[in-house]
Every structure is written in C-alpha cells, then in structure tokens.
TIDREN-625543 format. One line per 4 residues: number of its first residue (from 1); their letters; for each residue x, y, z of C-alpha. Coordinates in steps of 0.1 Angstrom, whole numbers. Example, Ala and Ser with C-alpha at 12.3 -4.5 7.8 and 13.67 -1.06 7.14 Angstrom:
<sites>
1	AS	123:-45:78; 137:-11:71 .
</sites>
This chain:
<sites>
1	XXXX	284:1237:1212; 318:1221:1216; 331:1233:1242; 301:1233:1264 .
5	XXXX	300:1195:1280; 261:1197:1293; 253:1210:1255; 274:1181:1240 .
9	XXXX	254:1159:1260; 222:1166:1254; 225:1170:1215; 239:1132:1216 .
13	XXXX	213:1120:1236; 185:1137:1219; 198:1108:1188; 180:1077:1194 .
17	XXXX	213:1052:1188; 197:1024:1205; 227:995:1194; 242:989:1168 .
21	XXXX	244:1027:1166; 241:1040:1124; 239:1074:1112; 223:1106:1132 .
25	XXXX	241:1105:1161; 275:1102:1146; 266:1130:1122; 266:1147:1151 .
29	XXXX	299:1140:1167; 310:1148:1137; 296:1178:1136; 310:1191:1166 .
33	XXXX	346:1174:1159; 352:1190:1122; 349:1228:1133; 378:1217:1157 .
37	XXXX	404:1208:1131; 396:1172:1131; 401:1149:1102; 369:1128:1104 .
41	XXXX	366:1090:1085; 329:1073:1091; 320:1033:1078; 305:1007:1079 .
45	XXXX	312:969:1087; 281:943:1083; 259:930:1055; 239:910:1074 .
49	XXXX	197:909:1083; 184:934:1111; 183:913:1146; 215:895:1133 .
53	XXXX	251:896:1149; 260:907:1117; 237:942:1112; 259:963:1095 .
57	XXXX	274:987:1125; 285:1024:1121; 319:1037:1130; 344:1069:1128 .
61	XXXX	375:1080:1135; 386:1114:1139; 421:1129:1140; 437:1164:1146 .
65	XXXX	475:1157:1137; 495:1177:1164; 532:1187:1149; 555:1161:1135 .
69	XXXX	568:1141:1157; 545:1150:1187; 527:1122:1210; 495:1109:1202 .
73	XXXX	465:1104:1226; 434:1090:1222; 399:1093:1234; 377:1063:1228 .
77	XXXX	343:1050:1233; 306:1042:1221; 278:1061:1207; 255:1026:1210 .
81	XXXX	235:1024:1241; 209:1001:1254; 175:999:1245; 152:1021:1269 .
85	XXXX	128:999:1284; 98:1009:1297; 84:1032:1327; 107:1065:1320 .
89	XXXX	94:1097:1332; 101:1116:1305; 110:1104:1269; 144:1083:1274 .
93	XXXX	157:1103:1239; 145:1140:1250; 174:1152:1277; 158:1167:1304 .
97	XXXX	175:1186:1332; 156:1174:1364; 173:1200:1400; 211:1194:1396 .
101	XXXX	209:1158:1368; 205:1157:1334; 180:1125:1319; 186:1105:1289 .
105	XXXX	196:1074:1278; 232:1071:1274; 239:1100:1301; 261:1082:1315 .
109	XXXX	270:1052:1294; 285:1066:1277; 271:1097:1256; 281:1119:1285 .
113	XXXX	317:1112:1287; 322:1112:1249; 308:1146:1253; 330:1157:1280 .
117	XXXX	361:1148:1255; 350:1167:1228; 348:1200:1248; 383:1187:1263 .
121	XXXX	397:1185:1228; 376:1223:1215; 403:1234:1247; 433:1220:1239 .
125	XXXX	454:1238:1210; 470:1217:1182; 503:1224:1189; 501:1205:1220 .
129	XXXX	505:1169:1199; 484:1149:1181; 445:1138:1193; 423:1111:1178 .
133	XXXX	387:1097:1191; 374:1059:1182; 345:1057:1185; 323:1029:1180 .
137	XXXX	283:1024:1175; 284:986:1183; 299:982:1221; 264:970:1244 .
141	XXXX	260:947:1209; 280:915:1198; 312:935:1195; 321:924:1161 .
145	XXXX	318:950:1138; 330:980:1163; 363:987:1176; 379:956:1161 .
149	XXXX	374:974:1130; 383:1004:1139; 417:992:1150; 421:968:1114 .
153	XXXX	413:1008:1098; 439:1022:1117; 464:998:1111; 459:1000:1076 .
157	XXXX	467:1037:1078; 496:1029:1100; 481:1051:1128; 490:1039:1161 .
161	XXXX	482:1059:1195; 509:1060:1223; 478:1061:1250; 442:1054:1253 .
165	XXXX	419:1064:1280; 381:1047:1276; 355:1066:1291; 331:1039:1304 .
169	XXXX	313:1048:1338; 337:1037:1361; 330:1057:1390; 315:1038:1421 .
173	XXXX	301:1063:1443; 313:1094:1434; 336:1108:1403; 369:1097:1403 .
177	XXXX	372:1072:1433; 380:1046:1407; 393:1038:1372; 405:1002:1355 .
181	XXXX	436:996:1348; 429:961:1332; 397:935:1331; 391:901:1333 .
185	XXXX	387:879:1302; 354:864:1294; 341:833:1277; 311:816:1270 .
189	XXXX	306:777:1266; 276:760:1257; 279:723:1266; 257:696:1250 .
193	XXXX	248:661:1253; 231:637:1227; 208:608:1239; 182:586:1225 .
197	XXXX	147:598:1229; 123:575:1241; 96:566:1268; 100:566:1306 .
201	XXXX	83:534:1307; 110:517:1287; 146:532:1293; 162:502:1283 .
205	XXXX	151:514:1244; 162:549:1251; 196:568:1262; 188:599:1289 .
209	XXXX	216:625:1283; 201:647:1314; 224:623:1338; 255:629:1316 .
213	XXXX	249:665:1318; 243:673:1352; 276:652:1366; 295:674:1335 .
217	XXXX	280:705:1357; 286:693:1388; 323:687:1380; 328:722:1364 .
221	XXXX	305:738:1395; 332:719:1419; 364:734:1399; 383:759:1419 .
225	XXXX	400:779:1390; 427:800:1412; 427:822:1444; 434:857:1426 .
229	XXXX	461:879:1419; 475:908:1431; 456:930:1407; 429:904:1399 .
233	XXXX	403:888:1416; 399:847:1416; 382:838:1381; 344:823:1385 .
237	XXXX	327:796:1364; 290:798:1369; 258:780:1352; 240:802:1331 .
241	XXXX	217:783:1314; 200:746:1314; 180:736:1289; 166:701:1280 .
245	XXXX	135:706:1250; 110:684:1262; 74:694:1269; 57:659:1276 .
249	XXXX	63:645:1309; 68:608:1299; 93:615:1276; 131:608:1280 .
253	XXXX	149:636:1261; 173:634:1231; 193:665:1238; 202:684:1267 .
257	XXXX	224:714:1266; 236:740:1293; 257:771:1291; 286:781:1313 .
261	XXXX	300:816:1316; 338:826:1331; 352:857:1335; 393:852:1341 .
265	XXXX	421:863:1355; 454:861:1337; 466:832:1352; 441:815:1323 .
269	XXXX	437:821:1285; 400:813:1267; 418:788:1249; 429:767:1281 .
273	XXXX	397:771:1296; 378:758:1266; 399:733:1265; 393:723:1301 .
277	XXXX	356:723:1295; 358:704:1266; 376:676:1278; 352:677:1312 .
281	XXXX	327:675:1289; 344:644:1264; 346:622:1296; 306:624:1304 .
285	XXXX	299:619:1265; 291:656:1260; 309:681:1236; 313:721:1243 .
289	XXXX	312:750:1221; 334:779:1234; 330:817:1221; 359:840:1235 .
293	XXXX	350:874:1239; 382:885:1256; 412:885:1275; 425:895:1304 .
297	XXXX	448:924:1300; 463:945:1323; 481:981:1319; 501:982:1351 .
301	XXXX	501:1007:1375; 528:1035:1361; 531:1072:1347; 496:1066:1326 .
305	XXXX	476:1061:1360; 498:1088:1373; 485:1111:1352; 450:1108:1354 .
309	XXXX	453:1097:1389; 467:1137:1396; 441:1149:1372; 411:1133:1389 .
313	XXXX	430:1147:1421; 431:1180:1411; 399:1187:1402; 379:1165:1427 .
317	XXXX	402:1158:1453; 398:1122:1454; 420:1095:1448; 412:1068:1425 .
321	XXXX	414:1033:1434; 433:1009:1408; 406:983:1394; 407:956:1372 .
325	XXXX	365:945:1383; 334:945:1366; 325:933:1330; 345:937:1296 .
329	XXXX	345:970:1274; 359:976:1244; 395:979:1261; 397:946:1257 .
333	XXXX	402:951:1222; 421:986:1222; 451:974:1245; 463:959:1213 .
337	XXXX	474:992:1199; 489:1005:1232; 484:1013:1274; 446:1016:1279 .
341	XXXX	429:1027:1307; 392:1035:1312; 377:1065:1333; 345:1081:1333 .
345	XXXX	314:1090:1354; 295:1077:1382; 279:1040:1368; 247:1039:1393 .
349	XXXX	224:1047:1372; 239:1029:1338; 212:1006:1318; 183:1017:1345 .
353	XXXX	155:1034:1338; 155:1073:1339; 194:1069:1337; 209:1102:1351 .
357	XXXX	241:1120:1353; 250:1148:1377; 254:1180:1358; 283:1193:1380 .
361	XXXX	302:1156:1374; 299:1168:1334; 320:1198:1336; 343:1182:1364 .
365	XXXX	351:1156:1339; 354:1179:1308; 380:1191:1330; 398:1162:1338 .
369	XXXX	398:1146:1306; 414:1184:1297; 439:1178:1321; 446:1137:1315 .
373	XXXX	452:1149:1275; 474:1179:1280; 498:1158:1305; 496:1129:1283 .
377	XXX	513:1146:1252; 532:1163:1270; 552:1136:1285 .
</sites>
C-alpha cells in the first residue's frame, strides 16, 4: 500500500475527516507510516464543546531518524478537509476512479499529496538522512489546536527540521507551474460602535452609531496600504461584513458593528495594522477588535527552490513560478522551525463539489516529492 500513491489516496479518502480531523483516518497514516521504519507520536489538543473553536483536534508526528548527524527533511500537511456539501455524484468519502481522475473529498486538498509523500518516503532508504511528517487534523478549522502544537511537541523534544516542503494544492493549471515561497499575513477586525437606542421621530433623545460607523469605513475603504513588493503583491483591506441588529423600521439602533479583513505584505505586521484600525476607529467613537491569524513570511528564492524547482523540472518539464499569492496555510506557522515552502497538485477543483485529481498528476508527484527529499538531505 505504501508505496502505491493512487492506493494511498484512496484509503485516506475513503476516512470521512471532515475538520477538525480525529481518529480513523490518522490510524491510517499511521498504518502505512510504521511498516516504513517510522517512529509515530498521535495527540490531542482541545477540551472544549463540539462546534467550538476549541473541539479537541487530533495530531501525529512521525519520524524515521536517518544516521547521526544526517539532514533532516520534512513533509507536512492536513488530514482535515472541508465538509462535502451537497450534489456529488458519487459518495464524496467513497474514491471513485472516473476515465483518467480519481473522486473524493480531499483529492486534492490535501489527502492526495500527503499520500504521494508517503510512497516517496516507502522509496527512499534510511541511510539517506533523517525524514519526519506533521501532520495536522485541524488546518480548513480555526488553526489553533493543529500545527502550532505540533511545533510546541517538537520543541519540547528538541526536534527541529532543516527544511519543510507543504503540500497544499498549489498548482494553477497544470502540476508544477507554481509553488510559494512565502504568503501574505492575515487579520481580521471587527469594528463597533455604541449609540443610544431610540425612536426616529425623536433623535434628539437618542445617539445613531450607523453615521459613526460608516465614515470609520469609509476612511479605512479610502486607505492605500502600499504598492507591493518585489515578491509581494500590494496588501488589501476590504469590508466583510456590516451589521446593525435592528428589525423595526422606526428604530434608531444602539449598536452597529462591521468587520474588516487584510491580507499583508511584509511591509506591515498585524499588530500595526490593528493598531491603525483601532485608532481610525477611536476618532469616530468606535473601538476594534483584531484577531491575527498570520504573518507574512517569506523563504527567499535560493538552493530550497532550486531543488524542487529541478525536481518538478525533471519529471514534468515545467518550470515553476515563484509565488507568494493566495490565502494562508499552515506555513505560516511552520517557517518558525526552518525554510518552508509549499508544493502540491493542481488546486481547480479544491473545496468544489466532486473534487478531483488527475491520476497521472498522483504518481508524477510521488515522484517529485521522491526527488525534492533525496536532494534535500543530501545537500
């Protein structure tokens, strides 16, 4: 089973791991890692109520120790994947192959790569250095009890890769014509406004904090954060959410609120940003209520992207393009320990229904991330 990437795949899908991710289907990683020499550690993190932000979340790390002294790589990644939805053609937890794809939720985000590095690793001798996987069953969740934990675990066995390659889907178009080197920071804000309730008839008796809000909007809305960077595009601030709870129609309101997301270059931090907004906010009466979920990092261009840059080359003939777009993974968290950069399949299908990855782009990967590994510790 191991070293077969399309059998990997289907036996992780076939575990319903809707997020955050608990038992089956990491009994199952596990049962393909252990036959390969690997070391394998599973917990817990969470106490709270099902629904909550704090819903206990499963995690494992697994390690083959390579000979003393030897490199360390790692492969990292989530077994958690969105819920289904409706409308699928076939059961979203049943892998079917369909002419040349393979359906199932998680195919390609990110069940399929994290198979693809197991039959990698079932190929690659122990000798060759030391390999570890973290793996997470809470990254499409809040992101609190995952990979955050995993790295507090690994510090406190003094384990600490010298790479890290994430397999999230980054492929645009085809497999390999684009991996991240780095991501944009993101931060959430919710803004609020206190008034006096009262009638519309008589304003004078109340205090309307709709007013106050909107010219705190329209001020942030105006803001031009920065042009970009070489490696990062400008940082946006956009309105994500208005909200004034009020269902009579002669009724001034005593509380508006509103919620602004940005995503960042690193020309800004969360906390300068929130501090921004906040004092926007002061000046039209209002108070704001930031929640960081990242910062920008960025693992410059160098020998790592050399390496899987001549990988995905080799095997595919394309050459990847240097990104830093798109939304936040778990990187975010992992470029604390050491260089991270994230590779994986083709992302048009991630989160849709009847997500699908091509078969042939399985084994191509299993091949690269073969490749990316074996170059890696051997450097």
């Amino acid at each position: 089973m191991s070293s077969d990437p399309l059998a990997n795949a289907k036996h992780l899908i076939a575990c319903a791991s809707v997020t955050p991710a608990r038992g089956t289907v990491f009994a199952m990683l596990e049962e393909m890692l252990v036959p390969l020499g690997f070391a394998v550690h599973r917990f817990t993190r969470g106490e709270g109520p099902e629904g909550s932000e704090e819903e206990a979340v499963e995690n494992l790390f697994a390690i083959r120790h390579g000979p003393e002294g030897s490199k360390h790589f790692a492969f990292a990644g989530h077994l958690d994947v969105v819920p289904p939805g409706p409308d699928w053609a076939s059961d979203a937890f049943a892998p079917e192959e369909r002419g040349e794809l393979l359906y199932g939720r998680g195919a390609v985000d990110m069940k399929g790569a994290i198979a693809c590095m197991v039959s990698a690793a079932a190929e690659i001798p122990a000798e060759a250095g030391t390999l570890s996987f973290i793996i997470t069953g809470d990254e499409e969740g809040p992101a609190l009890h995952g990979t955050r934990a995993l790295i507090d675990y690994m510090r406190g066995e003094g384990i600490c890769p010298d790479l890290c390659l994430v397999g999230e889907p980054t492929s645009v178009n085809r497999l390999g014509d684009m991996m991240k080197i780095g991501r944009r920071g993101s931060v959430n804000i919710w803004v609020e406004v206190a008034g006096t309730q009262g009638h519309v008839a008589y304003p004078h008796l109340a205090d309307n904090p709709l007013p106050k809000l909107v010219a705190i909007l329209a001020e942030l809305d105006a803001l031009v954060l920065d042009e970009g960077t070489d490696w990062f595009q400008p940082s946006n601030l956009e309105i994500t959410e208005i909200n004034a709870p009020n269902k009579a129609h002669n009724v001034i309101p005593g509380m508006a609120r509103a919620r602004v997301s940005i995503r960042f270059n690193d020309q800004h931090s969360g906390a300068s940003l929130s501090e921004m907004v906040s004092a926007i906010a002061a000046k039209h009466g209002g108070v704001a209520k930031p929640v960081i979920s990242g910062e920008p990092f960025l693992t410059p261009p160098g020998a790592f992207s050399d390496i899987i840059a001549k990988a995905i080359s080799a095997e595919t003939g394309v050459e990847p393009e240097a990104s830093t777009t798109g939304g936040t993974s778990d990187a975010r968290f992992l470029r604390d320990l050491c260089p991270v950069i994230e590779f994986g399949l083709v992302n048009a299908t991630m989160h849709k229904t009847d997500e699908a990855v091509a078969i042939a782009d399985l084994h191509a990967l299993h091949r690269i991330y073969k490749r990316i590994a074996e170059d890696a510790l051997a450097t």
